[in-house]
N, C-alpha and C positions, 0 to 999 in steps of 0.2 A: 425494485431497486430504487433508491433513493438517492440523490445529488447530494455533495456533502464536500463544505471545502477543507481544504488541509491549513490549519492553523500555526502548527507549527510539524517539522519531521525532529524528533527526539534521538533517534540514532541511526546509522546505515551501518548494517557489516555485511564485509563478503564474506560468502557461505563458501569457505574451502576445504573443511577439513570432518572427516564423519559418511557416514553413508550416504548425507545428500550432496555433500560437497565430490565423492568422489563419481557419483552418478553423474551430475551436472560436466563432470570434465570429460568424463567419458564421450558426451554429445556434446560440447563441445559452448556449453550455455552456463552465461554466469548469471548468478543468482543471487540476490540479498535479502538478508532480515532486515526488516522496518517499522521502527514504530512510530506512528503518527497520533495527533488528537486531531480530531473533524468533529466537524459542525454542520448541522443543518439548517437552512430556515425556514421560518413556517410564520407566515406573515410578517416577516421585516426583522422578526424575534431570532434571536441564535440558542438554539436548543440542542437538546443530546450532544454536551461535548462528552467525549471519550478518547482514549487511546487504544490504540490496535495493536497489533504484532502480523505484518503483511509479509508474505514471500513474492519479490519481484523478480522477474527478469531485468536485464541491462535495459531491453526497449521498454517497458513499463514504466521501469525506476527513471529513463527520460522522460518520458511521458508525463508522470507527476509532478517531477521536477519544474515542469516547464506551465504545466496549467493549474498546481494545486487545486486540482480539484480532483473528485472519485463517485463512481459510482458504486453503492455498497448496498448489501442486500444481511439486514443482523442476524435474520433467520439462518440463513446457510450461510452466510460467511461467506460469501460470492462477490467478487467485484469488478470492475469494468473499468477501464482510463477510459478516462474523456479528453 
């Protein structure tokens, strides 16, 4: 996993409607698409910018809200709030 800040958030939608959105109500957890560009740095330098398409929960999606930052892993597509 790699550290990587969040430069800009490009869209949020709530996921309400479709198989995941009816699942999600079922338990009771809201859920969003997110597309971000992150950056890493690697010596002072800002490298791999990119944009994503992330599913959040409500506490995640505060979570990055508040520390733009993420732990992402490209391989698997794994990520961690910080």
């Amino acid at each position: 996993m790699r550290e990587y800040e969040v430069l800009n958030i490009k869209k949020i939608e709530f996921i309400d409607g479709g198989a995941f959105g009816e699942f999600y109500k079922l338990h009771g957890v809201k859920y969003y698409s997110v597309t971000l560009d992150i950056v890493h740095e690697d010596g002072g330098l800002k490298r791999e910018l990119f944009d994503l398409l992330f599913y959040f929960s409500q506490n995640d999606l505060d979570k990055l809200l508040s520390s733009k930052k993420i732990n992402y892993d490209r391989e698997k597509h794994e990520f961690e709030m910080i």
